[in-house]
C-alpha positions, 0 to 999 in steps of 0.5 A, spaced: 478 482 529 479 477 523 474 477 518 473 471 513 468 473 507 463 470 504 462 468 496 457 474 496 462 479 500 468 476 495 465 478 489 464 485 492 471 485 494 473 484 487 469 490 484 473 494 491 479 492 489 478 494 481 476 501 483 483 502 487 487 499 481 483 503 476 485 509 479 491 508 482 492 507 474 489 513 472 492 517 477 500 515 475 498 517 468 496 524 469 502 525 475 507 528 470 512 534 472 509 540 475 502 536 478 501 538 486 500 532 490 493 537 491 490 536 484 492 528 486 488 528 492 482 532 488 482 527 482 482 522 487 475 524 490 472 526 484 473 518 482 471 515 489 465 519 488 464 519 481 463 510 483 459 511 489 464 509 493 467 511 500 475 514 502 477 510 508 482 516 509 478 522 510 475 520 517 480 516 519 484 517 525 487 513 529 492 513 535 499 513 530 496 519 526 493 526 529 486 528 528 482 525 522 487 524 516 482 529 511 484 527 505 483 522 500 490 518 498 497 518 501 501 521 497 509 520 499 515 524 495 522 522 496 523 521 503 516 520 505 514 513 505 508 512 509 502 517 511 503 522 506 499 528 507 498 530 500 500 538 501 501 544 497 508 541 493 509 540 485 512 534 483 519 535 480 523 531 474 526 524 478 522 525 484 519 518 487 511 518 488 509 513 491 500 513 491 497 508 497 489 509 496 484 505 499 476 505 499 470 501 500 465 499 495 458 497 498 461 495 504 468 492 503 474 495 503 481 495 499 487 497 499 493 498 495 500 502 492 504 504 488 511 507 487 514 511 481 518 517 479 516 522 475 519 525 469 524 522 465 530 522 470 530 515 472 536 515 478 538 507 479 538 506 486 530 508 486 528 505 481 532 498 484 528 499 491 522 500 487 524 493 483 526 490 489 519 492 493 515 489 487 520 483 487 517 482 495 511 483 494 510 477 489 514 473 493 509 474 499 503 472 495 506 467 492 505 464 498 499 466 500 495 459 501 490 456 506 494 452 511 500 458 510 501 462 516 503 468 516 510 469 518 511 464 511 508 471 507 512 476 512 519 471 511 518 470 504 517 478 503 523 479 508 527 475 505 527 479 498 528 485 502 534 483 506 537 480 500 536 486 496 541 490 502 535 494 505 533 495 513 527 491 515 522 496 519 516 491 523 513 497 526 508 497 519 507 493 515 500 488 511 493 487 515 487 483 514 482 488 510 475 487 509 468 491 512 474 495 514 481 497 511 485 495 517 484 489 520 488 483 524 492 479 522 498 484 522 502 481 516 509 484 518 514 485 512 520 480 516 517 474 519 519 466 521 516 461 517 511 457 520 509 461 525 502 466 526 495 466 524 493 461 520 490 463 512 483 460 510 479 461 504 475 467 505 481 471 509 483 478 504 490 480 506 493 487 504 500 486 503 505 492 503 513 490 503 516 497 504 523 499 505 527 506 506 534 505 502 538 506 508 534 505 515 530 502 518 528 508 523 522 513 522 520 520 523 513 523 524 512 529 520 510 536 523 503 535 520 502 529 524 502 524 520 507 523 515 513 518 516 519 521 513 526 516 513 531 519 519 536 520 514 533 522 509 533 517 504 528 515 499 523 510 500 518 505 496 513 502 497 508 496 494 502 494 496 496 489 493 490 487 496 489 479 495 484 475 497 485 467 500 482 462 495 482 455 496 487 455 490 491 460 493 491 467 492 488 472 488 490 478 486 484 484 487 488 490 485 489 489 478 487 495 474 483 493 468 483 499 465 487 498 458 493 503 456 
């Protein structure tokens, strides 16, 4: 199902994607050296529930995870890049989290992540694959506009992950989101330019360039859900919810929360 939004739905889409950014936001402030990613999932709930807001996790199952999810947002450490199952860990100094959270408002949904190492050991080979994802993901919205299909989004992000010297994995990637948080267009992170579906005004996209330092290959974890890196290296991980305007696109999932 592709879904194109009206003007009313659009401006509820832009109070969705505000409250995933804000707590997004808010969340990397509190996540220092010693939180467990179970006070994470806590927080995340308290302020879902605090704005009257529903988790497009906790009931979710679909065929590639085991049972519903259960939780409130994805937490992945290190090696851990897609689907993480927040679980009884402490966050350690130079680790790299990465927060994918997505949550509907009076009935639309939006969807975004974020990656960031906690603590003061800052190693430059995650910080450069964190910068690299960032690098895609503008790459992708800047050329989200109507007329564009999607492989010249999926090229322009598969160009800045490929130049960068990371293997490109198509299994996961961008989706249309709206009423519900997965959707068609899937928006594959490499792509031929030219090709796909067609953007119109109205057509909301999460993008989500993502990339494992080493492989291109993943492994589920024994809790059904998690995708691990086969090798074990680190991952990152960048995603926004953009909605197609007659002007181009427009970013949701921007905090507009200061500090």
């Amino acid at each position: 199902m592709i879904e194109i939004l009206t003007p009313t739905e659009l401006l509820r889409a832009q109070d969705s994607g505000a409250l995933v950014a804000n707590i997004l936001h808010t969340l990397k402030g509190r996540c220092t050296v010693g939180t467990n990613l179970l006070d994470i999932n806590q927080w995340t709930k308290e302020m879902i529930l605090e704005a009257g807001a529903q988790s497009c996790y906790v009931d979710y199952a679909p065929s590639f995870g085991r049972g519903p999810f259960g939780h409130y947002i994805c937490t992945g450490v290190n090696d851990a890049v897609l689907h993480g199952k927040p679980h009884d860990y402490t966050l350690a100094d130079g680790d790299l989290l990465t927060l994918d959270l997505a949550v509907s408002l009076r009935g639309i949904a939006a969807d975004s992540a974020i990656s960031f190492i906690v603590g003061d050991s800052k190693p430059a080979e995650s910080v450069a694959m964190i910068e690299a994802t960032e690098r895609a993901l503008r790459a992708g919205i800047a050329a989200a506009r109507p007329g564009a299909r999607i492989g010249d989004l999926s090229y322009a992000i598969g160009s800045v992950l490929s130049d960068a010297g990371y293997p490109i994995n198509v299994e996961f990637g961008g989706h249309g989101i709206g009423s519900t948080m997965h959707q068609d267009p899937h928006v594959p992170n490499m792509g031929r330019p030219g090709r796909g579906y067609k953007l119109r005004p109205g057509l909301l996209l999460a993008l989500e360039p993502w990339v494992m330092a080493d492989t291109a290959q993943l492994v589920t974890d024994t809790d059904g859900w998690t995708l691990r890196s086969v090798t074990g290296c680190r991952t990152a991980h960048s995603e926004h919810t953009i909605a197609i305007t007659a002007d181009g696109a427009e970013i949701l999932t921007l905090p507009t929360l200061g500090g």
